[in-house]
C-alpha positions as CSV (number, residue, x, y, z in Angstrom):
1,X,-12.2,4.9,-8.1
2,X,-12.7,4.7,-4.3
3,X,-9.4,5.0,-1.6
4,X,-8.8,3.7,1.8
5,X,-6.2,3.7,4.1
6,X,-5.7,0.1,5.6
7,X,-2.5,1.5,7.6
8,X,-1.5,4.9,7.8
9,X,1.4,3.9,10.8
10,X,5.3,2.8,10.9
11,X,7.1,0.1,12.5
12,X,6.4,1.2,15.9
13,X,3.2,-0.7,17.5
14,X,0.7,1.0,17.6
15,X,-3.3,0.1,18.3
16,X,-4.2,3.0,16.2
17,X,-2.2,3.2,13.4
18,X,-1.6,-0.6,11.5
19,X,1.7,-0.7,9.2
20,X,1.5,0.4,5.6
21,X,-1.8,-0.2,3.5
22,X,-3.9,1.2,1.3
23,X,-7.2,-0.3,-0.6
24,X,-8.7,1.2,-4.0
25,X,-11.7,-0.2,-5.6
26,X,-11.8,0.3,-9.7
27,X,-15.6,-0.7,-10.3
28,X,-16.2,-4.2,-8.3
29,X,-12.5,-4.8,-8.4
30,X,-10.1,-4.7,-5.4
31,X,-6.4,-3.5,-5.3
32,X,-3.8,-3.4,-2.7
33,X,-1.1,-1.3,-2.3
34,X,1.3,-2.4,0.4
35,X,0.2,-4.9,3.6
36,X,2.0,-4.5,6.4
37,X,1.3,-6.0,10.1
38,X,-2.2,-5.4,10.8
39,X,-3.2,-4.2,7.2
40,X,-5.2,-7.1,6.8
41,X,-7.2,-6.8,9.9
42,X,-8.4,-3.2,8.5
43,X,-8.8,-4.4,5.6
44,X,-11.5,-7.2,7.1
45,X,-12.8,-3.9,9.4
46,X,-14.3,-2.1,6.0
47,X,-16.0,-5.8,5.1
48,X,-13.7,-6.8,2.0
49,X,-12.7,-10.5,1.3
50,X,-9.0,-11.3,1.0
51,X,-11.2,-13.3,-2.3
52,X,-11.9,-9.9,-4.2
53,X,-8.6,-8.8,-3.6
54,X,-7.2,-9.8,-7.7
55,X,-3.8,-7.4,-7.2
56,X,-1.2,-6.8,-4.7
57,X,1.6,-3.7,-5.0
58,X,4.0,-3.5,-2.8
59,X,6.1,-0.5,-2.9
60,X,9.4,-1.9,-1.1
61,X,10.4,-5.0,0.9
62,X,10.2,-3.7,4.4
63,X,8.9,-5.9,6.8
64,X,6.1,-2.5,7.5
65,X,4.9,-2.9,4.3
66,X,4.4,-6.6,3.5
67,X,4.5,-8.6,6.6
68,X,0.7,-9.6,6.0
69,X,1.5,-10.7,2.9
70,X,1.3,-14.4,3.8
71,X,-1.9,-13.6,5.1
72,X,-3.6,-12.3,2.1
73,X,-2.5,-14.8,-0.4
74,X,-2.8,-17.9,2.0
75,X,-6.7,-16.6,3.4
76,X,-7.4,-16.2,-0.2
77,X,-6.5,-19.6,-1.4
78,X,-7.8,-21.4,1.9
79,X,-11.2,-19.6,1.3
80,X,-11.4,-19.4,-2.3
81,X,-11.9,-23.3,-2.5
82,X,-9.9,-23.0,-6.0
83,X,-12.5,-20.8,-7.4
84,X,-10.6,-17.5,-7.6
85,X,-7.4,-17.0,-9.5
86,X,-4.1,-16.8,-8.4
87,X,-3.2,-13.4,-6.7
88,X,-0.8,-11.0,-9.4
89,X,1.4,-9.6,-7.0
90,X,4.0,-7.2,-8.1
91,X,7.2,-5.0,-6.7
92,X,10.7,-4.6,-6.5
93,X,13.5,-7.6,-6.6
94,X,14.0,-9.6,-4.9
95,X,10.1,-10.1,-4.9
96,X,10.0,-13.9,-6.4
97,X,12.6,-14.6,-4.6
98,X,10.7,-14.0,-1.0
99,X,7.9,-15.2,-2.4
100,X,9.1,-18.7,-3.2
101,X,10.9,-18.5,0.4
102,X,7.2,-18.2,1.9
103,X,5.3,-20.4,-0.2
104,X,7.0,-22.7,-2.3
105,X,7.7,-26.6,-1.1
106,X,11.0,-25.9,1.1
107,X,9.6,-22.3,2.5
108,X,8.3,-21.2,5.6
109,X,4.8,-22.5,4.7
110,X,5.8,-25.3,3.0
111,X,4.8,-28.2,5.5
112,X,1.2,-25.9,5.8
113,X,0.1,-26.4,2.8
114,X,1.7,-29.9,2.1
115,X,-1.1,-30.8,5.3
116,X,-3.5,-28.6,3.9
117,X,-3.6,-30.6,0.1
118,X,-2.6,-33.8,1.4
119,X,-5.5,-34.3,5.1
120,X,-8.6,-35.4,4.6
121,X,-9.4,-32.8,7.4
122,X,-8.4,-30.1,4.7
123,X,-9.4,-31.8,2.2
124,X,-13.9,-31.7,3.4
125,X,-13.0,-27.8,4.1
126,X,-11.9,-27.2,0.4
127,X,-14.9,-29.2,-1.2
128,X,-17.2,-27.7,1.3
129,X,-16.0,-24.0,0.3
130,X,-16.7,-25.5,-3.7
131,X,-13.2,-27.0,-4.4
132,X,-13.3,-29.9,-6.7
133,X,-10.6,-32.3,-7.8
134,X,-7.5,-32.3,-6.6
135,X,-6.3,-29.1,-4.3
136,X,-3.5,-27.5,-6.0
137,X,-1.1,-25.0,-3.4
138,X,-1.3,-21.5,-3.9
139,X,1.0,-20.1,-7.1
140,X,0.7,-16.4,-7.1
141,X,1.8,-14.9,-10.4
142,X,4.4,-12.6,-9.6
143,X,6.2,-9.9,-11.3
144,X,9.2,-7.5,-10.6
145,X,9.5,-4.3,-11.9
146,X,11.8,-2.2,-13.3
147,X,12.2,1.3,-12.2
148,X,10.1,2.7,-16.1
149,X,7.6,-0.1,-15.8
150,X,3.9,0.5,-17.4
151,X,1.3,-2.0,-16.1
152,X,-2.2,-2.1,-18.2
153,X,-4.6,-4.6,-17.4
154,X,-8.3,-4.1,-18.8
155,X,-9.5,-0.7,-18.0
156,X,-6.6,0.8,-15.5
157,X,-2.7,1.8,-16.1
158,X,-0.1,1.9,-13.6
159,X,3.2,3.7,-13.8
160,X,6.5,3.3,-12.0
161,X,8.9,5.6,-10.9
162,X,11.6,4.7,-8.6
163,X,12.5,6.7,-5.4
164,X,15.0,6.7,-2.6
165,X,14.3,4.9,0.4
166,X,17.6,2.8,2.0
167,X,19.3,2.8,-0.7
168,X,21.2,0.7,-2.1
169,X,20.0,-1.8,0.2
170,X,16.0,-1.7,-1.1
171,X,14.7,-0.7,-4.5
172,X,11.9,1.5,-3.9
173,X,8.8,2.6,-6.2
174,X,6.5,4.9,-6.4
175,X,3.1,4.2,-8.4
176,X,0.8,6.0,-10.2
177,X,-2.8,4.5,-11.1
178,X,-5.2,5.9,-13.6
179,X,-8.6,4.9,-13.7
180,X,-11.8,6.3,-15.4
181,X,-10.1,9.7,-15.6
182,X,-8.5,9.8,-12.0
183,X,-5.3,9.8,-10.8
184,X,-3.9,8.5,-7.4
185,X,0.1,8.6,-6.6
186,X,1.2,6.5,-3.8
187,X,5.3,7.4,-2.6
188,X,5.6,4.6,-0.7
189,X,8.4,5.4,1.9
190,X,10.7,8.1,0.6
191,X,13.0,11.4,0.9
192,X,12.1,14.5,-1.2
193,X,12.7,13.3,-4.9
194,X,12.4,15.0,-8.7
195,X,11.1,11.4,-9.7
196,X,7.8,11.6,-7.7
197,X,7.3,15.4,-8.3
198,X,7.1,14.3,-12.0
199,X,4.9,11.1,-11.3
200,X,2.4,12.8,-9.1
201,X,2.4,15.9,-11.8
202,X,-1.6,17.1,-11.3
203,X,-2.6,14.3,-10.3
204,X,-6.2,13.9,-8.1
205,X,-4.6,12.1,-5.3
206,X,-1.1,12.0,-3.7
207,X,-0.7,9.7,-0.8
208,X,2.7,10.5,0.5
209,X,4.8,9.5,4.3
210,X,4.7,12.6,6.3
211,X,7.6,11.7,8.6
212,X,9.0,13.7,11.1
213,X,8.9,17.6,11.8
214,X,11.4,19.1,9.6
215,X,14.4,20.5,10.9
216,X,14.8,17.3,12.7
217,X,16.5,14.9,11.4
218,X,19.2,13.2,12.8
219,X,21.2,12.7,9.9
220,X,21.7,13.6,6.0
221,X,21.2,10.2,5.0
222,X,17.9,10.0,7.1
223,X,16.5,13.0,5.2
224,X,17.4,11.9,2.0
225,X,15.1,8.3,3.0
226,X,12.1,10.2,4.8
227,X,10.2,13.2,4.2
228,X,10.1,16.2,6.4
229,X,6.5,18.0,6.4
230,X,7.4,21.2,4.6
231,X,9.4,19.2,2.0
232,X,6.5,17.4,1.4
233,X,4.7,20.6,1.1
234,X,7.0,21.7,-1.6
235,X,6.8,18.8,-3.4
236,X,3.2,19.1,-3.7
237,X,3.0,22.1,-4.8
238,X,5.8,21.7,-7.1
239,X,4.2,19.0,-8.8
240,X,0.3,20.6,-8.5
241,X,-1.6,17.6,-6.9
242,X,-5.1,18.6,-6.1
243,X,-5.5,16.6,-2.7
244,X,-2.7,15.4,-0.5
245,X,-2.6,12.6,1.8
246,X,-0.1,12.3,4.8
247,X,0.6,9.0,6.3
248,X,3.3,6.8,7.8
249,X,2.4,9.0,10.6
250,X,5.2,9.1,13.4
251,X,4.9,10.0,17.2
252,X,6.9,12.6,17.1
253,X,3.6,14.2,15.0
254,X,0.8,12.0,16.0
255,X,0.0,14.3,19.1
256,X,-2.8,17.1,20.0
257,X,-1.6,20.4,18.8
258,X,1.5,19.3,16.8
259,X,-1.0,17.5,13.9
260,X,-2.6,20.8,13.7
261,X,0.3,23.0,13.6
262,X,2.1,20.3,10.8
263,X,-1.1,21.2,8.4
264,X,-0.9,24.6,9.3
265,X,2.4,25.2,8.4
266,X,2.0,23.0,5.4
267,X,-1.2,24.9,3.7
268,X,1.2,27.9,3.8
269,X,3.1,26.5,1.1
270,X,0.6,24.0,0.0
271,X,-2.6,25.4,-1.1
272,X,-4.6,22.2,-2.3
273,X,-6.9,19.7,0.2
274,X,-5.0,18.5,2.6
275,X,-5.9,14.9,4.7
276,X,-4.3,14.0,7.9
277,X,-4.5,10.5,7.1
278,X,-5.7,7.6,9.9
279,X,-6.6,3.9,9.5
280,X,-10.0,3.4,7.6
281,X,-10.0,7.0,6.2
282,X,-11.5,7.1,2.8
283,X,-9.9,9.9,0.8
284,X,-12.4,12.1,-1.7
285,X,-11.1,11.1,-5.1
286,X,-12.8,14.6,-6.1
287,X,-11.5,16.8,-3.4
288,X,-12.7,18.0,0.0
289,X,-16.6,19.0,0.1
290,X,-18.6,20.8,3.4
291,X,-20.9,19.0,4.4
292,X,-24.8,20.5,5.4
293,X,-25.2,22.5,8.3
294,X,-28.0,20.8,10.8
């Protein structure tokens, strides 16, 4: 198992930090958690094909998470030439639902791809990429999940486990994906929750939004949706993760000094590996090593 952050930002632009993303590779296979604005662009950055790209997660519905979404599925239909599979794309309801808004005949790519199976134009493109036959529009096989849901598929296992992030207006999961022996938890967006301190019980890997400074939030009901960094200290040690990733990464931290004093203050309660994530990071599966002195 291999880890990279596509986007470690929030909804605020940024030319650093893209929206929410993250890449694992289980032998020569390609996952996707989450694909925010800008994801993609990372995600083409580390040299991996929206083609070998067979599963997409999303963790919730927010625009941060999943507005390259139509980019992913329609760059790997264009340039598969029908020779990949249809994307499995999985998440929260009302999933199908935005999915057949984006790509089915009356959606907001509807008239793209009528032009793109109907023109010749299109038409040479898909042959000369190795398309034969008639060119049939993308039809991603999608699946919602409930908040218990167990997905196998060859070799790997993923868990669910919901979490509370604007609610009730959003469902929101946390996942938990086991692959030749390893563990990697990813929160999603979230306040301080039991149900993720059980999902992320020793597990390698804990990818996890880091906020705001705790102490400031403006409201009760926006702690209970974000985590604070010494909650998210407790929760890690509570639930004995051996590496701990921050991310969705606000500006509030994101400056000289205050990143540094946020893992500081964290290691005091948290005494595992712990990554200040940024874009293109690849997180040690197997923990922090030194490297040679030369």
């Amino acid at each position: 198992m291999r880890v990279w952050v596509l986007g470690s930002g929030t909804p605020t632009p940024s030319l650093q930090r893209m929206c929410s993303g993250y890449l694992v590779q289980l032998g020569s296979r390609y996952i996707v958690f989450d694909h925010g604005f800008g994801a993609h662009h990372r995600l083409l950055e580390l040299g991996v094909r929206a083609t070998q790209v067979s599963h997409l997660f999303f963790t919730h519905l927010h625009y941060d998470h999943m507005g390259d979404y139509p980019r992913l599925l329609l760059t790997r239909w264009d340039q598969g030439g029908g020779r990949v599979p249809d994307l499995k794309v999985y998440g929260p309801p009302p999933l199908r639902h935005i999915t057949e808004r984006l790509f089915a005949e009356d959606g907001a790519f509807g008239p793209d791809l009528r032009a793109r199976t109907s023109d010749q134009c299109s038409l040479d493109l898909y042959r000369a990429r190795g398309g034969v036959g008639e060119r049939k529009k993308p039809a991603p096989i999608v699946a919602e999940l409930g908040e218990t849901d167990v997905v196998k598929e060859d070799d790997w296992e993923l868990r669910v486990a919901p979490v509370c992030h604007f609610a009730p207006y959003l469902n929101s999961y946390a996942y938990r994906l086991t692959y030749g022996g390893r563990s990697l938890v990813y929160s999603g967006d979230t306040g301080p929750t039991e149900s993720l301190v059980r999902l992320a019980a020793s597990c390698d890997v804990l990818i996890h939004m880091c906020h705001y400074l705790s102490g400031t939030a403006p409201s009760e009901a926006f702690a209970r949706s974000c985590t604070g960094h010494l909650e998210l200290a407790q929760m890690a040690r509570e639930a004995k993760v051996r590496t701990l990733v921050l991310t969705h990464i606000t500006e509030q931290i994101d400056r000289p000094g205050v990143r540094e004093r946020v893992v500081g203050e964290m290691a005091e309660i948290f005494k595992g590996d712990i990554l200040f994530g940024n874009d293109l990071l690849e997180v040690p599966i197997t923990g922090a090593a030194a490297g040679k002195l030369d």
